[in-house]
C-alpha positions in Angstrom: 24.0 28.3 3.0 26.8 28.5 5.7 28.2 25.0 6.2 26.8 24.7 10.3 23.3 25.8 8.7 23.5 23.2 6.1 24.5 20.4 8.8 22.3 21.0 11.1 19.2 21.3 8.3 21.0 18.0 7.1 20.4 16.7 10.6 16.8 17.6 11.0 16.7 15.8 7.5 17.8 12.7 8.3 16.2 12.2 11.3 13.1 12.4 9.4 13.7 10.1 6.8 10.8 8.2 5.2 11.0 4.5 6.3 12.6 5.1 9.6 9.3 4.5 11.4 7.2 1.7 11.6 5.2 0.4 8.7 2.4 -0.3 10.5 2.0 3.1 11.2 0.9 4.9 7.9 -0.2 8.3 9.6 3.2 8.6 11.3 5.3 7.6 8.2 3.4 10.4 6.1 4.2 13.1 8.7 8.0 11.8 8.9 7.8 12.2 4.8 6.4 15.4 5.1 9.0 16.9 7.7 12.1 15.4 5.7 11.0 17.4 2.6 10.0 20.3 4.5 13.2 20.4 6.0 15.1 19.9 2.6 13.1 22.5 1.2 13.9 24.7 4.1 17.7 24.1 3.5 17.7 24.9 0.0 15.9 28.3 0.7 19.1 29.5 1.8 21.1 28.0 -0.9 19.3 30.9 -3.9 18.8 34.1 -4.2 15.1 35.9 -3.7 12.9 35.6 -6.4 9.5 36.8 -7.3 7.1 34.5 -7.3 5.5 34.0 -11.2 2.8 31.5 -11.2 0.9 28.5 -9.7 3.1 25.9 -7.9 6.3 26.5 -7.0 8.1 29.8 -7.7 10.8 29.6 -10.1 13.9 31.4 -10.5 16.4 32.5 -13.4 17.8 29.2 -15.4 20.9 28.3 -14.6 21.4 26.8 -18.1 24.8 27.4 -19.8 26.4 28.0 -15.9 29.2 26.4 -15.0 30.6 26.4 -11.7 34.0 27.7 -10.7 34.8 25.5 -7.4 33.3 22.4 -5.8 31.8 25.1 -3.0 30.3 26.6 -6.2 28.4 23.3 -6.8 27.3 22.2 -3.3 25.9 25.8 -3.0 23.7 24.8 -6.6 20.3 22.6 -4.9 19.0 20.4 -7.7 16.6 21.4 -9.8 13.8 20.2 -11.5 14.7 20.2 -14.8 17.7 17.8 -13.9 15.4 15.3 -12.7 12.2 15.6 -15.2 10.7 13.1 -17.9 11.1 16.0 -21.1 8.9 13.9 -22.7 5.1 14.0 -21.5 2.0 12.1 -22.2 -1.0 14.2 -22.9 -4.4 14.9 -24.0 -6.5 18.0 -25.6 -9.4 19.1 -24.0 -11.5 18.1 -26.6 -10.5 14.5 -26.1 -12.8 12.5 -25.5 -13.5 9.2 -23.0 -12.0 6.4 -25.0 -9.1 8.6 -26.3 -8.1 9.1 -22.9 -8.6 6.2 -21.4 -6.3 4.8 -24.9 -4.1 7.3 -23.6 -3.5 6.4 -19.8 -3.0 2.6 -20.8 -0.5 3.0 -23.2 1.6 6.0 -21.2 1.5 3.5 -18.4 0.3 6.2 -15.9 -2.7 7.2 -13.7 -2.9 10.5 -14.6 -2.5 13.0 -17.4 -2.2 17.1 -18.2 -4.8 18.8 -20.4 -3.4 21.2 -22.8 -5.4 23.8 -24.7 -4.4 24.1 -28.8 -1.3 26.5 -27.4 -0.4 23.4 -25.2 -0.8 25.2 -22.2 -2.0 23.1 -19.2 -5.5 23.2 -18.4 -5.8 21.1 -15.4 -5.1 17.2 -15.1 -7.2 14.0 -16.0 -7.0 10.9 -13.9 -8.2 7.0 -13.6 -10.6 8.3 -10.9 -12.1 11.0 -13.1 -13.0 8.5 -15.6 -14.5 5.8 -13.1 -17.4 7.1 -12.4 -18.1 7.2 -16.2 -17.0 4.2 -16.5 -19.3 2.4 -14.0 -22.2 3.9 -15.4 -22.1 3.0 -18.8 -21.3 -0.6 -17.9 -24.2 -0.8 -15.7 -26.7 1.6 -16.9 -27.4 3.6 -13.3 -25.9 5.4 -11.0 -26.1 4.1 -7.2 -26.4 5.8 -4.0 -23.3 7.8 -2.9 -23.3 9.2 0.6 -22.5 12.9 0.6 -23.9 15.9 -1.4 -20.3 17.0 -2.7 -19.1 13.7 -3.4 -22.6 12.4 -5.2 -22.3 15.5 -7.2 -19.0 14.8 -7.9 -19.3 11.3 -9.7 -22.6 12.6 -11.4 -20.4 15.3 -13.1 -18.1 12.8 -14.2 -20.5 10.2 -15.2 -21.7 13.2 -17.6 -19.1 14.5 -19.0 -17.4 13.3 -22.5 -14.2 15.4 -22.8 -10.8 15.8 -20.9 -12.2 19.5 -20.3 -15.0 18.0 -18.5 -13.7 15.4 -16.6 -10.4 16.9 -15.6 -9.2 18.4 -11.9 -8.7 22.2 -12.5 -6.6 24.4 -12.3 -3.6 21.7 -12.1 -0.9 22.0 -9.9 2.1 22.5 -11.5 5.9 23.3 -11.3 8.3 25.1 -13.3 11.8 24.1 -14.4 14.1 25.9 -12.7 11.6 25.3 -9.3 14.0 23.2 -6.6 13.5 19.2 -6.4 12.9 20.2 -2.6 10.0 22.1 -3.3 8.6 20.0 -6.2 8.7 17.4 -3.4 7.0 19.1 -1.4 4.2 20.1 -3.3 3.7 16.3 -4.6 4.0 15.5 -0.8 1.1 18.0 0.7 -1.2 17.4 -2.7 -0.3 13.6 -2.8 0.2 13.8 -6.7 2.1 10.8 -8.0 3.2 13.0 -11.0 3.6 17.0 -11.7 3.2 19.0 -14.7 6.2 20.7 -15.4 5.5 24.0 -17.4 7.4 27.2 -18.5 6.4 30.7 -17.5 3.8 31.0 -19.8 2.1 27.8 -18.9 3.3 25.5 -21.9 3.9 21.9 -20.8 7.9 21.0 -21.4 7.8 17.7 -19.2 6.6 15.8 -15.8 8.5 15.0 -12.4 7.4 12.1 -10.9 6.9 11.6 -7.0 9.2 8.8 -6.8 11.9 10.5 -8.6 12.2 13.3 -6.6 12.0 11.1 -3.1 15.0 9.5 -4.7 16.9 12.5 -5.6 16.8 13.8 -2.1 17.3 10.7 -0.2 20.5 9.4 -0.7 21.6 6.3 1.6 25.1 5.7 3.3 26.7 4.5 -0.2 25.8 7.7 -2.2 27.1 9.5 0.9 30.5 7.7 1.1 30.2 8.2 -2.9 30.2 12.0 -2.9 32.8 12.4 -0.4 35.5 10.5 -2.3 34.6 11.5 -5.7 33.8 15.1 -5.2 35.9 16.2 -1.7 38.8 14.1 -1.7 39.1 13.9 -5.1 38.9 17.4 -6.3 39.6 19.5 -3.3 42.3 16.9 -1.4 43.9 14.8 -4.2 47.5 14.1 -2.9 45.8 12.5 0.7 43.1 10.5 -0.9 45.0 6.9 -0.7 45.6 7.3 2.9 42.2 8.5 3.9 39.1 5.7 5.0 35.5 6.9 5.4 32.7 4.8 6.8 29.3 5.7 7.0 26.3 4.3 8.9 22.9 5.8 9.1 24.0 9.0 8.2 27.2 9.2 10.9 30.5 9.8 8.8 33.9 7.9 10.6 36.6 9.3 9.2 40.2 7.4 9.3 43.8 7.9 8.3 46.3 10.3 8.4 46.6 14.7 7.4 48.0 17.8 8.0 46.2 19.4 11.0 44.3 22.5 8.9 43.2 20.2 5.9 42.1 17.5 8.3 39.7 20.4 10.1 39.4 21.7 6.5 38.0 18.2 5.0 35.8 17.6 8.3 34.2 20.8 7.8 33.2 20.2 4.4 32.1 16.5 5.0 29.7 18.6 7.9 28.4 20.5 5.1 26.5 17.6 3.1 22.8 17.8 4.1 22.4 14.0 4.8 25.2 14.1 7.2 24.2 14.1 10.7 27.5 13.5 12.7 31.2 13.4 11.9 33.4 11.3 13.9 37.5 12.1 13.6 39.4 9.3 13.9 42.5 11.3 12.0 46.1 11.4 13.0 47.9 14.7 12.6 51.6 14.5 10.2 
């Protein structure tokens, strides 16, 4: 992605960062959520090449394992991936499990949620609290009260019958792969308001799960993780002998930059500070030597 693009997709970005708007105003801080990924995933679009898409979820692309970049551009142009950010290890159940194993199973995982796999470990679909509720209620009571709505009273009577994970679980599950972009992992968790994601391979086999709150925090990065990149990555690698006499400050997402550089490495460095995609003004205090 040109450096302009990814400034101004930074901007957009920014702007619509989750917690900017008022907390009394749920509906408004989900749609501010919802453009800040989308504009994330929009960025990274034009960060990879094309690729065909290969299953349900998000579309993956060739593994970048084993590649090693050649140049700090080399590793801005790299978005994150899922794979970086994913729990490898995964709680799960059969489909053949039954009620108490999976209830067993959700309170010792410490989750609300959980794949099904088939006996090839391939996902299935996903089993939650709420699918087990239902079942729940009934055989502590003995009935089955009045639910208002055809599709939701048949619903909780399917659950309240059913015995295994195959039964009681949400299918086909939404899932992503690997080598699938953090951007569009969070955006699929965003629009289908999962709290966790299978991760599987190409064939379908569960290798991990990305939660929700990990990938919000691997996009969102505050003033600190900005100021933190562009002294450890720019100045450090790229302008090493002017480090000690250059200051940055940054406040909601506006970069001051202070101190003193040759003319062309001063535009050079304000360029490449423009270029980070939580940026969303540069401010050049410098003094030409």
């Amino acid at each position: 992605m040109h450096e302009r693009e990814g400034s101004a997709a930074g901007a957009e970005a920014r702007r619509a960062v989750p917690g900017r708007a008022s907390r009394t105003d749920e509906p408004l801080r989900e749609d501010l959520l919802l453009r800040y990924i989308g504009a994330m995933a929009a960025a990274s679009t034009h960060q990879r090449e094309p690729r065909r898409p290969t299953g349900r979820g998000a579309p993956a692309r060739p593994s970048r394992t084993g590649h090693r970049a050649s140049s700090a551009s080399d590793v801005e142009a790299e978005p994150l991936l899922v794979e970086d950010v994913m729990d490898a290890s995964a709680a799960s159940v059969s489909g053949d499990s039954a009620f108490m194993a999976i209830a067993r199973t959700l309170t010792d995982a410490g989750v609300g949620s959980l794949p099904v796999t088939d006996p090839e470990g391939r996902v299935m679909g996903v089993v939650s609290e709420s699918d087990l509720l239902a079942k729940a209620a009934v055989e502590a009571t003995g009935h089955r009260p009045g639910v208002p709505g055809a599709l939701a009273r048949r619903r909780l009577n399917e659950s309240a019958r059913a015995y295994t994970a195959e039964d009681l679980m949400t299918a086909p599950a939404i899932t992503v792969f690997p080598e699938s972009t953090v951007a569009e992992a969070a955006w699929l968790a965003a629009l289908s308001r999962l709290k966790r994601v299978p991760v599987t391979d190409q064939e379908g086999h569960l290798v991990g799960v990305v939660r929700r709150n990990t990938l919000l925090a691997a996009l969102v990065r505050d003033d600190e993780g900005i100021r933190e990149e562009i002294e450890s990555r720019i100045l450090t690698e790229e302008f090493p002998g002017t480090r000690p006499a250059i200051e940055i400050v940054v406040r909601n997402g506006t970069v001051d930059v202070w101190g003193r550089m040759e003319r062309a490495d001063a535009r050079r460095l304000l360029d490449r500070i423009e270029g980070i995609a939580d940026v969303t003004a540069v401010v050049d205090h410098l003094t030409a030597v």
